[in-house]
C-alpha positions, 0 to 999 in steps of 0.5 A: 500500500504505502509503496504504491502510493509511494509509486506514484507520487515518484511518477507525478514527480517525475512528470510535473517537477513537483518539489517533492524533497520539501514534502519528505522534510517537513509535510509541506509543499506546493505552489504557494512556495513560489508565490510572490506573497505570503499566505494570509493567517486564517481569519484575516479575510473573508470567503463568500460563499459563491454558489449552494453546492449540488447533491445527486446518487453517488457510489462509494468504494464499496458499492453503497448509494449516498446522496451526495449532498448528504456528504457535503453537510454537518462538516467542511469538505474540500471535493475533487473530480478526477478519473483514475487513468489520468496521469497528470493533473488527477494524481497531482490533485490527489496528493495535494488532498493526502498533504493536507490531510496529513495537516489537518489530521488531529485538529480537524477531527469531526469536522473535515472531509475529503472526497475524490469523485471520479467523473468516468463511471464506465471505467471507474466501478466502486472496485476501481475505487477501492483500488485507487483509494487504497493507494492514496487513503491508506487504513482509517485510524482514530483521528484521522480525516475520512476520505471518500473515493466515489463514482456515480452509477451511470454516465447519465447521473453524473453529467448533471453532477458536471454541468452544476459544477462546471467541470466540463469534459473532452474525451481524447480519442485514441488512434484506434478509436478508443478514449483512453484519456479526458481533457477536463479542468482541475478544481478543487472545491472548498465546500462549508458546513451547509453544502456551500461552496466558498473556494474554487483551487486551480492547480496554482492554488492547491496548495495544502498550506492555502486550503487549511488557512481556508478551512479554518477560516470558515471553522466555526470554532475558529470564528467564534474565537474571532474579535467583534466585527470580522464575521463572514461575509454571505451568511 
């Protein structure tokens, strides 16, 4: 398991040029790294909420049905769509989601969840996602932030899925006719207590530093802690 996810992790390095020798030494890495300013401490801004976030029937790894936005509620959720054949931006996605994970273990406890959610049902079954998620989640243990691999049951429950989020898709067509890989754009979606979103990270912004600033932005805890007058905007 751990040498899988070590695999590709190598592999993304490989592809993309990821500073991964910041990551071994201190859990830390990403594009804020080479930003011209520094990150804002959590509380000093504010994050609007942009849209209410959209529900439908989704499988998890095991083959049982949710309700989508009944995963979204009672607790922040930052969401990814990807597929498993990608080799790019999805891996690159996905560790950026295990760094912060390994963040904001402890003192998110109850109050965060991660969810990888493939937009390429035909391919990516529940078992598909077991295998992906064992690679990636490695075994739940007390404290830690549950992550959830999900798929949808048909191309035609997710695409309402897609067009609510804005995550359009291009099939690349091989050169004997099959697709084996989709053009699509990489966002990650902040998503508050209430199922709604409040931050959309492109690939220049997921940054596990940046998403946890967020997430503790929005924290209820964390406001309550706040001084008179710094509430959120939206609400």
């Amino acid at each position: 398991m751990i040498v899988a996810r070590l695999a590709l992790m190598i592999t993304l390095v490989a592809a993309l040029g990821v500073e991964l020798a910041a990551h071994e030494s201190s859990g830390e890495a990403g594009p804020a790294d080479h930003y011209v300013y520094q990150l804002a401490a959590p509380g000093t801004y504010q994050l609007p909420v942009i849209k209410p976030a959209r529900g439908g029937i989704v499988l998890d790894d095991r083959g049982a049905t949710h309700e989508l936005r009944e995963l979204l509620t009672g607790q922040s959720t930052l969401l990814a769509f990807v597929y498993t054949r990608c080799g790019d931006l999805c891996p690159l996605a996905t560790m950026r989601l295990s760094q912060l994970r390994d963040l904001a273990d402890q003192s998110f406890k109850g109050k965060l969840r991660l969810i990888t959610m493939s937009f390429d049902p035909e391919h990516d079954t529940p078992e598909m996602m077991a295998r992906f998620a064992e690679a990636w989640r490695g075994p739940e243990v007390t404290g830690s932030v549950p992550w959830l691999f999900l798929t949808a049951p048909s191309r035609e429950a997710i695409e309402p899925l897609l067009a609510a989020y804005d995550q359009p898709l291009a099939p690349k067509v091989a050169p004997k006719g099959r697709s084996s890989s989709i053009g699509h754009l990489m966002r990650v979606f902040l998503i508050d207590d209430r199922a709604r979103i409040r931050n959309i990270y492109s690939p220049d912004f997921l940054d596990p530093r940046l998403m946890l600033n967020d997430l503790l932005t929005i924290d209820t805890s964390s406001l309550a802690a706040k001084p008179k007058g710094s509430g959120r905007q939206g609400e």
